[in-house]
C-alpha positions, -999 to +999 in steps of 0.1 A: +206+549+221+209+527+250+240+501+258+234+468+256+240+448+287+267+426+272+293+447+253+297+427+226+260+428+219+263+464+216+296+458+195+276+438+171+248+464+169+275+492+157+291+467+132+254+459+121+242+492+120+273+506+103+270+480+079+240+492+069+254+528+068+274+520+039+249+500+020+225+527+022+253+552+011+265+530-020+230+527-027+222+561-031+254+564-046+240+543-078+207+558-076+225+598-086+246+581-110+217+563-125+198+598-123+227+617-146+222+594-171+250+579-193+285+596-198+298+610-232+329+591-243+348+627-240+336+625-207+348+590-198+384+598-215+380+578-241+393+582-276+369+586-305+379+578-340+361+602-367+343+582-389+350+601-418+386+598-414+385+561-408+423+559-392+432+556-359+435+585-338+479+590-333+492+578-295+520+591-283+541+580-261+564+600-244 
């Protein structure tokens, strides 16, 4: 890579180029999770009600 003759032209190229760095990673990022599909809602922690039952699951609290 070579230096820029003004520094803070070569500063701006890292912040650029970093910048772009993390877009790329985030957008890969959303491209694995889009692979895996959709999450169960055990999987999300999310209570289920049975539909049988038709009441409320119990919460504690402790």
């Amino acid at each position: 890579m070579t230096i820029a003759k003004n520094q803070n032209t070569f500063a701006k190229r890292n912040r650029e180029m970093e910048k772009k760095r993390k877009a790329d990673d985030k957008r890969e990022d959303r491209r694995k999770r889009k692979d895996e599909g959709p999450l169960a809602p055990s999987e999300l922690g999310m209570l289920v009600v049975d539909p049988d039952d038709g009441n409320p699951p119990e919460i504690r609290q402790s």
